[in-house]
C-alpha positions as a Markdown table, in Angstrom:
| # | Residue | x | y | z |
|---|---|---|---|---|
| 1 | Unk | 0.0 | 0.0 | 0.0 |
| 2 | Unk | 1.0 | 3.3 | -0.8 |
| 3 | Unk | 0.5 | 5.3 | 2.0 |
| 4 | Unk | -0.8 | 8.7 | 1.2 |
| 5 | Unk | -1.7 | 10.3 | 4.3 |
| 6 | Unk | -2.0 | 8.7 | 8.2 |
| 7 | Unk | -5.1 | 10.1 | 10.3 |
| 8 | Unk | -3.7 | 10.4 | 14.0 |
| 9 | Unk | -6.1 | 9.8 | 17.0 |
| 10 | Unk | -5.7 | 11.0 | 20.8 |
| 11 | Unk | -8.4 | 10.5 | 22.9 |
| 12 | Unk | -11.3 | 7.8 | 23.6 |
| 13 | Unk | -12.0 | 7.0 | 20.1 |
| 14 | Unk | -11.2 | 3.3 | 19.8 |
| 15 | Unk | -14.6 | 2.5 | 19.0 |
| 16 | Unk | -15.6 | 4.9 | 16.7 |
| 17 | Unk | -12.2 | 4.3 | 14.6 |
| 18 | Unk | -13.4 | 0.6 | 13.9 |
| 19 | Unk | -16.6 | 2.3 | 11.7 |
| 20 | Unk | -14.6 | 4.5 | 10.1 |
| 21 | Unk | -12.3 | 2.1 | 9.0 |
| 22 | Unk | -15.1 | 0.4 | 8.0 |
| 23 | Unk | -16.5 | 3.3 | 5.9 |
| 24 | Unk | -13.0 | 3.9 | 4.0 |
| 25 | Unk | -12.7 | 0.1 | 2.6 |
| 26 | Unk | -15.9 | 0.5 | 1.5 |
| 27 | Unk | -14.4 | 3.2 | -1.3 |
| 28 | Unk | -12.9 | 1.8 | -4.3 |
| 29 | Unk | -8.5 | 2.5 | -5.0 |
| 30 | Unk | -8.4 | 3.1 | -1.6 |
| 31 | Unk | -6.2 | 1.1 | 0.9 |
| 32 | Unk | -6.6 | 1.7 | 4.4 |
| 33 | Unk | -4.8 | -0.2 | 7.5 |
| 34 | Unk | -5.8 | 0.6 | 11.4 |
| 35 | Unk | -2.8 | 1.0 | 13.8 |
| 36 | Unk | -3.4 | 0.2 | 17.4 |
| 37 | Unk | -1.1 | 1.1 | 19.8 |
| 38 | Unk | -0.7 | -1.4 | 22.6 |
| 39 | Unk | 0.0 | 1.6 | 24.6 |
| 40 | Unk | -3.1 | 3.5 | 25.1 |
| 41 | Unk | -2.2 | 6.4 | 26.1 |
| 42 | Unk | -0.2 | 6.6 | 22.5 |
| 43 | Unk | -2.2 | 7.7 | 19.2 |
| 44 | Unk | -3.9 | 5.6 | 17.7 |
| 45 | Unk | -3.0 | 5.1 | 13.9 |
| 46 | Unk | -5.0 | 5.1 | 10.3 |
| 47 | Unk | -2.7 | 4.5 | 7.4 |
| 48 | Unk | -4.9 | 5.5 | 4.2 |
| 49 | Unk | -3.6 | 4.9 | 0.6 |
| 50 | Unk | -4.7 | 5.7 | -2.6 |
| 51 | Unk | -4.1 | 3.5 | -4.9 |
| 52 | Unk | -4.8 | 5.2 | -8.5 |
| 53 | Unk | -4.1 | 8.2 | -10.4 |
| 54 | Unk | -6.2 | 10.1 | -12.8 |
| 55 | Unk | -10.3 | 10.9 | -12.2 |
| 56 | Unk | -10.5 | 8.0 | -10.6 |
| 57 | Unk | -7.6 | 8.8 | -7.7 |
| 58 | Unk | -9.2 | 12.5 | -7.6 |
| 59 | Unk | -12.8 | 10.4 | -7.4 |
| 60 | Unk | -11.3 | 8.7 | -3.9 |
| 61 | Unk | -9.9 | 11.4 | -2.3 |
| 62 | Unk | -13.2 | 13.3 | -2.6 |
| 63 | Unk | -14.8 | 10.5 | -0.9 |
| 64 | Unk | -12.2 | 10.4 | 1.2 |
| 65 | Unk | -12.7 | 13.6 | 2.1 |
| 66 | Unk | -16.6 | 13.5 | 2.9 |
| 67 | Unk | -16.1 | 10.5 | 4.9 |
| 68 | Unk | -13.8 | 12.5 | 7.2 |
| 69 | Unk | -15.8 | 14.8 | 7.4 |
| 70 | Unk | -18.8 | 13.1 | 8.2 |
| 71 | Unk | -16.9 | 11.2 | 11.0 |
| 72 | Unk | -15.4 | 14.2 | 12.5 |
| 73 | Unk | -19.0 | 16.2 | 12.3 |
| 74 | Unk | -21.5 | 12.9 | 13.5 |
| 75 | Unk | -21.8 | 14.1 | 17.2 |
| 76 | Unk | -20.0 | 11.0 | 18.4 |
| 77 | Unk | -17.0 | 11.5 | 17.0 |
| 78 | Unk | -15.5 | 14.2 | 18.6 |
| 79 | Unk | -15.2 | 15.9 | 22.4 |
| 80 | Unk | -12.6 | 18.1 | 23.8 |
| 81 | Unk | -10.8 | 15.3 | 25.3 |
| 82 | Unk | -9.8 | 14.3 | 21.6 |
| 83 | Unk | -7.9 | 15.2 | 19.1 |
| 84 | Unk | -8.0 | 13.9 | 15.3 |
| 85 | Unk | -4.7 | 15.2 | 12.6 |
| 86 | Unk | -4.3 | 14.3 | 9.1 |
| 87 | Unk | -0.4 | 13.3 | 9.0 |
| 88 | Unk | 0.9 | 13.8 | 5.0 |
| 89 | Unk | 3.9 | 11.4 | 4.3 |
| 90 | Unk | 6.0 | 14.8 | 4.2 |
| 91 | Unk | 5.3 | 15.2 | 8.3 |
| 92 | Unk | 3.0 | 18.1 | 8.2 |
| 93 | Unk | 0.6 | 17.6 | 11.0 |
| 94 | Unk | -3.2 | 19.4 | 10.4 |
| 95 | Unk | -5.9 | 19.5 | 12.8 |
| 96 | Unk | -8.7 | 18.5 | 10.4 |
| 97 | Unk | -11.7 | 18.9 | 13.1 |
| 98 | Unk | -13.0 | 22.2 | 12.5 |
| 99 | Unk | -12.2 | 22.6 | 8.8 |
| 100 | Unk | -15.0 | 21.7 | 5.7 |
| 101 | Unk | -14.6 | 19.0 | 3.7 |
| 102 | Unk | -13.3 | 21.5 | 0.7 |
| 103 | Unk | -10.4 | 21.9 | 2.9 |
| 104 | Unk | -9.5 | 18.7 | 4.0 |
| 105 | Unk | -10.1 | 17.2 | 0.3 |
| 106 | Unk | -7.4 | 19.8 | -0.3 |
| 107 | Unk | -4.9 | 18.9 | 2.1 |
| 108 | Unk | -5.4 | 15.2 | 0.7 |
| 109 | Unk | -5.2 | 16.4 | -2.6 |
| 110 | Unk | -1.8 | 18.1 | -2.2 |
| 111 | Unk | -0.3 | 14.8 | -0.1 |
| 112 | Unk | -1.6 | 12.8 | -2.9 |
| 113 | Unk | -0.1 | 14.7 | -5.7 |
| 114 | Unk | 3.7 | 14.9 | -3.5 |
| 115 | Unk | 3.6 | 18.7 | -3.2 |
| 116 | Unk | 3.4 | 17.9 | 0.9 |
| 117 | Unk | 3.7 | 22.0 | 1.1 |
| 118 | Unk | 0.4 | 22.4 | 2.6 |
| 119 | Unk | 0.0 | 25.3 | 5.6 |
| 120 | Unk | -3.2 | 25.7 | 6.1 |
């Protein structure tokens, strides 16, 4: 797997992570792989690849993106106590919580293509 970008988890969000994962296998050229730490005060891990170019890469990373988005935005998801942040391959660290799906399909968008310069 090719591993685009890596979501990073602190907090109480075990459970929820195991429908998400769920939710981004279910989307085609996309490769995704659940890291759990066996230290739980550590974050906890989701590798996501994408594993074509052209529309049909740009296809996945939109739904990418409105999965995300939907998870973060669900009610459940989120608290204070938690804290979700896309990783890009390069090692910028986002906070993707309060930002619209335009944005983080952006920031996927830009890891995706190797740019990795995204600030926000």
């Amino acid at each position: 797997m090719i591993t685009t970008f890596t979501i990073e988890f602190v907090g109480d969000t075990e459970q929820h992570l195991k429908v998400l994962e769920h939710e981004l296998k279910h989307i085609h050229d996309v490769d995704v792989d659940l890291v759990e730490p066996r230290d739980h005060t550590a974050p906890v891990l989701l590798a996501i690849g994408v594993n074509k170019g052209g529309e049909r890469g740009t296809t996945a990373i939109q739904s990418i993106a409105q999965v995300l988005y939907n998870f973060l935005h669900s009610g459940t998801a989120t608290s204070d106590d938690k804290k979700i942040y896309l990783v890009t391959a390069e090692g910028n660290r986002v906070d993707i919580e309060p930002l619209p799906s335009d944005e983080i399909n952006t920031i996927i968008s830009t890891a995706y293509e190797g740019e990795g310069d995204y600030a926000g």
